[in-house]
N, C-alpha and C positions, 0 to 999 in steps of 0.2 A: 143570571146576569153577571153577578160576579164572576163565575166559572170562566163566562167568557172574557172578562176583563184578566185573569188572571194567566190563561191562554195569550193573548195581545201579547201580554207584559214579557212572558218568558220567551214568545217568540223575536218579542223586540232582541230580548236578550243573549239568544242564540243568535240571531243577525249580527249583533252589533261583534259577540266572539267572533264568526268566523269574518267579518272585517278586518279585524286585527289579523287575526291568522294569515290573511290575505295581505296585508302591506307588509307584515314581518317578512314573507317570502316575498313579495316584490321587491323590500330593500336587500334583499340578500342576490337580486337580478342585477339590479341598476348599478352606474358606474357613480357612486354618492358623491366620490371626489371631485368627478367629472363635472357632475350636475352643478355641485355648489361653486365652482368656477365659474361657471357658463353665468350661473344668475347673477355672483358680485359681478362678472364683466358689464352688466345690464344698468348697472347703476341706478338713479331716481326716475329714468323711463320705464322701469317697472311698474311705479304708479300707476299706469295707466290701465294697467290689468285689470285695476277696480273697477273701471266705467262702465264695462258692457253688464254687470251684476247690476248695478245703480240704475242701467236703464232697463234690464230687463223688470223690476221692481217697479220704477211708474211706470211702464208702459201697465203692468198689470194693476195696478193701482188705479188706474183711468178707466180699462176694462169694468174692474170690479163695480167700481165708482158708478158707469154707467149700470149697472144691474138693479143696483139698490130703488126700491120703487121711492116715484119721483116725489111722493107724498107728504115725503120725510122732510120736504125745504131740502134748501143749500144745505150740502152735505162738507166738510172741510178734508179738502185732499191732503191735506197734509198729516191728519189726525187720522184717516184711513190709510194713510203708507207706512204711518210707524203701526198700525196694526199690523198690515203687511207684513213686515219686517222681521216684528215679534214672532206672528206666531209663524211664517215660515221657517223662522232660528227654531222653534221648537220641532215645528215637523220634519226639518233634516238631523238634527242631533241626537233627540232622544232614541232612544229603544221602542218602537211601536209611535214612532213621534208622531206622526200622522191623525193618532185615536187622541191626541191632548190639542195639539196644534190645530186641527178644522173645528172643533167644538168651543176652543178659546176666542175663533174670528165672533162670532155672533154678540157674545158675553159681552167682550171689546166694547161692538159696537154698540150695545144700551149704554157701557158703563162711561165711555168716552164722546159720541154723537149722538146718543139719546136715540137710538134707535131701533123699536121695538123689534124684541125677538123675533116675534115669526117674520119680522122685516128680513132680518140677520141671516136667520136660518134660509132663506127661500135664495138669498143675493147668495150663499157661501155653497148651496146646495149645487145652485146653474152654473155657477161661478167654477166648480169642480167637473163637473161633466163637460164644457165648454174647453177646460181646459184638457180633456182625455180627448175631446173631439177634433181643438186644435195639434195637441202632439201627435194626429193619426195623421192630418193632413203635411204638418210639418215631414213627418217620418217620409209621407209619397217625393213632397218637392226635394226631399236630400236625397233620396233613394231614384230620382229622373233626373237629379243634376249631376251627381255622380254615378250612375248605372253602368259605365262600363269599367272603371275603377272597383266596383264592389265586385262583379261579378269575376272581375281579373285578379283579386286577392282571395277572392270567398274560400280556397282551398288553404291556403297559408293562415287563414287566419282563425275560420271556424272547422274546418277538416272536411268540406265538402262544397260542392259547384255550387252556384244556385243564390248568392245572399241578395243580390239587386233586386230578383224574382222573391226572395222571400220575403225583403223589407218593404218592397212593391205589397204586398199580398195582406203583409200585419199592417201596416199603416191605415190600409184601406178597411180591415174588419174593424180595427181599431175606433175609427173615425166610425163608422157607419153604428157600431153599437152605441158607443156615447151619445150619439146624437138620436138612437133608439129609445134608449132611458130615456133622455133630456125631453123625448115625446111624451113619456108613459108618464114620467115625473109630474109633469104641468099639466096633465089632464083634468086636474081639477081634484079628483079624486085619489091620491096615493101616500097621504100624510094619516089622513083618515081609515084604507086600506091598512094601512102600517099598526094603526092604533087596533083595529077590531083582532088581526094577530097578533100584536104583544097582549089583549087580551085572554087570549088562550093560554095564559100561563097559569101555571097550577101556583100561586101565590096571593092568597086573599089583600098583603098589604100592598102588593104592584100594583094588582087591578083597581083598588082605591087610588093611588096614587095617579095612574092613568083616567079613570074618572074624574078625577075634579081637574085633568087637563086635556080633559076631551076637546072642547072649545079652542085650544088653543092651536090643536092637531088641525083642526077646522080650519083656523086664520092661516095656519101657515099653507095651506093647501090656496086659501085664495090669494094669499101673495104671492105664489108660485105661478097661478093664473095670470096676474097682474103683469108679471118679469116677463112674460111670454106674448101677452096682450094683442101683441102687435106680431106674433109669427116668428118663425124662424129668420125671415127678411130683415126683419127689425135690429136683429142680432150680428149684420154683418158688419159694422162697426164693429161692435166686443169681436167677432172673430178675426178678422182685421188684423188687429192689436195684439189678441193673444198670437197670433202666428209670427208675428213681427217679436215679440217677446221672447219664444221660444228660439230665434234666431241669432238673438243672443248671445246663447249657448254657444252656436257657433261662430259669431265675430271672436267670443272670447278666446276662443282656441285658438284662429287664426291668428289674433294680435300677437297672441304667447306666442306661437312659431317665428310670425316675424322678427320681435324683436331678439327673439335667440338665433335670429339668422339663417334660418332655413327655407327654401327654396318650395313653396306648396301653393295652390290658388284657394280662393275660396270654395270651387266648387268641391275638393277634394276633402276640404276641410267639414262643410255641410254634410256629404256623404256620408262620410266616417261619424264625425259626431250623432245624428240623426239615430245610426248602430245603436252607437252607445249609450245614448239617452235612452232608448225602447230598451236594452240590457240594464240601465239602472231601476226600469220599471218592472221588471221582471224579475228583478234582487231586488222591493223594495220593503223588505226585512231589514236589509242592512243601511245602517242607518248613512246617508249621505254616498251611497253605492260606495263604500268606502272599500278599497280593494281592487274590487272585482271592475269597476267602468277603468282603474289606474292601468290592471293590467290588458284591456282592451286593448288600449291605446298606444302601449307599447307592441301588442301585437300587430295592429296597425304599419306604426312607424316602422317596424321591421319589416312586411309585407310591400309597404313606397319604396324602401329602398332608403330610406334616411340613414347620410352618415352619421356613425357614431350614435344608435340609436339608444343601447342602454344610457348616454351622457346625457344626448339631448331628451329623449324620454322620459329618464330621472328627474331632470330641470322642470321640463314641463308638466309633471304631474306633483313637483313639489311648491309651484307658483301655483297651480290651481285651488290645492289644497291651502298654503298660505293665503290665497284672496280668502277662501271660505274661513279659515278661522279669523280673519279681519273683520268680516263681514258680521259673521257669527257673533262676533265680542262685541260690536255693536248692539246686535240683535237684545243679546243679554244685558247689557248696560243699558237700556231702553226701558225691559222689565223693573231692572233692580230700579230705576230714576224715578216710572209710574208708579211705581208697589205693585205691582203682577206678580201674581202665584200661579203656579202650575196648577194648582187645585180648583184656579179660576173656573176651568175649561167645565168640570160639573157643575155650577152654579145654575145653568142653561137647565140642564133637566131639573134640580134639586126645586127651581125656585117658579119652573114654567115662564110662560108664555107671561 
């Protein structure tokens, strides 16, 4: 177990190096003088960058909200969006952020709404897979609102025919597994599955320690039940929301091009971003797809035809990043206000169910 923790950790930190590697050589592209003009020209309608991040946040915060079995009472939406908040800052920042970040929602929620673990765990579990199953569906509608835009760059962009057809193709395997798991998951039986294999470990103090939380492996399995209770039908509210969420992503794009004054619709904007969100999932080593989604976009914006794309390129991948480390600095000022540690996130296995 540690091996593999120790694995995560170095991979986080290979990711997060060639990040860096990757924006070193993007700003060495971009026209930086160019960009920082463009943005002072923008003045305090910049602001406004920040609101499609804020709503993508409650929109998932209301999803999430609805997971949590209903058992719990009045659950406080406000108290689950700074969770939100939190541990999403964690799972885009860190190195491996992801293996601290989903194991700190649970914790959160006993230590702030009083809501039993295997509650935590079962909402944060669906709550993941829901969302791999919305980004596959998001992926098809950006990939059929832009399809002849991708398939008329695909050569300039990724060195071969074919992207409309291929984001057509992963969006749809995409969606179709997540929501495979999300079967196998809730079957009642897969918490417990879980537990009789980390059994087979050749370590007499694990297998004790998994012993006296056998029962809890149990509960979370019937919360799992519970979230699902009512079928996939039941879920289409949360999918709903999360697709609207993810859409986010691309208003926020759009807003930034507009206000830097370029000439683009939404549907082209959807398109392209859709790309590049499945590319940040595909880099998600590095930590905030940092680099590697910057110089997509630039590929892109040269691919439309945009003037002056190293300036305006530059501009808008340094408003993006600027939102995120706003966002970010919240995030963390949140932690440091609560007392939140990072160390939190193991208290979930150390202390069980």
């Amino acid at each position: 177990m540690q091996s593999k923790k120790s694995t995560t950790v170095w991979t986080g930190y290979a990711g997060l190096l060639a990040g860096i590697a990757l924006i070193i050589y993007l700003f060495s592209k971009i026209d930086l003088t160019g960009s920082v003009r463009l943005i002072g020209s923008m003045g305090v309608v910049s602001l406004l960058i920040l609101l499609p991040y804020l709503l993508l946040h409650l929109l998932e915060t209301a999803a999430w909200k609805w997971l949590i079995p209903k058992e719990n009472g009045k659950i406080s939406y406000y108290g689950l969006l700074k969770i939100q908040l939190v541990s999403e800052t964690v799972s885009m920042t860190l190195p491996a952020g992801v293996a601290v970040g989903e194991p700190l929602r649970p914790w959160l929620c006993r230590r702030f709404l009083f809501i039993p673990v295997p509650d935590g765990v079962a909402s944060v579990a669906v709550r993941k897979l829901l969302l791999g199953a919305t980004q596959g569906l998001y992926t098809i509608l950006g990939a059929l609102a832009g399809f002849g835009m991708l398939q008329s760059v695909s050569t300039q962009v990724v060195g071969f025919d074919g992207l409309g057809i291929i984001m057509m193709l992963a969006g749809t395997v995409m969606m179709f597994a997540f929501i495979l798991m999300l079967v196998l998951m809730t079957n009642g039986k897969s918490a417990l599955k879980m537990h009789r294999l980390l059994m087979k470990v050749p370590f007499a103090k694990v297998r004790e320690w998994l012993l006296r939380r056998k029962e809890g492996f149990a509960e979370t399995d019937r919360k799992l039940q519970r979230v699902m209770s009512g079928g996939v039908v039941s879920l289409l509210p949360v999918i709903v929301t999360y697709v609207f969420a993810w859409m986010m992503l691309a208003l926020e794009s759009y807003l930034i091009l507009k206000l830097l004054g370029l000439e683009v619709t939404f549907t082209q904007v959807l398109a392209f971003d859709t790309a590049l969100t499945m590319l940040r999932v595909l880099f998600f080593f590095i930590p905030s797809g940092l680099g590697i989604q910057d110089l997509g976009y630039l590929a892109f914006f040269q691919a439309l035809g945009f003037p002056d794309y190293l300036a305006y390129g530059g501009a808008f991948v340094l408003l993006r990043r600027l939102k995120e480390v706003i966002w970010y600095s919240i995030g963390y000022g949140m932690m440091f206000m609560e007392g939140i540690h990072l160390q939190d996130a193991q208290k979930v296995s150390d202390e069980g169910a």
